[in-house]
N, C-alpha and C positions, 0 to 999 in steps of 0.2 A: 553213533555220536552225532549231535549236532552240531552245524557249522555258525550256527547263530546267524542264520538266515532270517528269523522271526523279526517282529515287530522290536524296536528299540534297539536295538543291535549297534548302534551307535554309528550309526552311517545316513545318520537324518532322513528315514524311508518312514516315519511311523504314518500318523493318519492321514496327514498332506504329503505328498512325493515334495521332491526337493525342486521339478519346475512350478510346483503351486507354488511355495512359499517364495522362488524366487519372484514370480508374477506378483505376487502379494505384494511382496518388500517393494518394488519396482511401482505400484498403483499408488501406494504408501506415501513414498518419495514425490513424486510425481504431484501429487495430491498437497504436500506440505511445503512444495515449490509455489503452486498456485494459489496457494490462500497468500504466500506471505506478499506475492507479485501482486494481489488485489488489495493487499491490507499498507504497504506502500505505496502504490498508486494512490490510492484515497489520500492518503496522509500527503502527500504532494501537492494535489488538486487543491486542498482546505486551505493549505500553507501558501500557494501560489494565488488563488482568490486573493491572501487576507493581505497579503502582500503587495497585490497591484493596488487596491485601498489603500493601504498605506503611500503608494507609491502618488496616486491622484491627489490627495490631501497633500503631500509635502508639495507638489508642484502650487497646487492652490494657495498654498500660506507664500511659497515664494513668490510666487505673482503679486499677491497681499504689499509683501514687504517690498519691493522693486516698484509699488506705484502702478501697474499695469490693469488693476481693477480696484472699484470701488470698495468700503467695507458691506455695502448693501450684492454688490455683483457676488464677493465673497460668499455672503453667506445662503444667496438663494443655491450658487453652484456646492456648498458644501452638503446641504439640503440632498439634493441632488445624488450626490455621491453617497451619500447615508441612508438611500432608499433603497 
């Protein structure tokens, strides 16, 4: 009689041993950690960029409006910022 020692036996031994596929699983993971760590990072850097622009321009307009610079000083430094 057989013990169902054979392939499929339902003790996850068939083509890959059960430390392949845990290696696998474990690359897998690993792999889908780091894309999403580079894929947020990016999206941060875009957002902090577009941000600090915005950030320079509102200082700009409130110096504007407080009388601290001209409408000519204004708009060479807005110039500026926009390059």
């Amino acid at each position: 009689m057989m013990n169902g020692g054979g392939p499929g036996n339902g003790m996850g031994t068939g083509f890959f041993g059960p430390g392949i596929m845990g290696i696998l699983l474990v690359i897998i993971v690993v792999v889908v950690i780091a894309v999403a760590i580079v894929f947020f990072k990016n999206k941060s850097n875009h957002s902090s960029t577009n941000t600090d622009g915005n950030n320079s321009l509102g200082t700009l307009k409130e110096r504007l409006a407080r009388g601290e610079i001209s409408e000519e000083e204004y708009d060479r430094l807005k110039q500026k910022l926009e390059q």
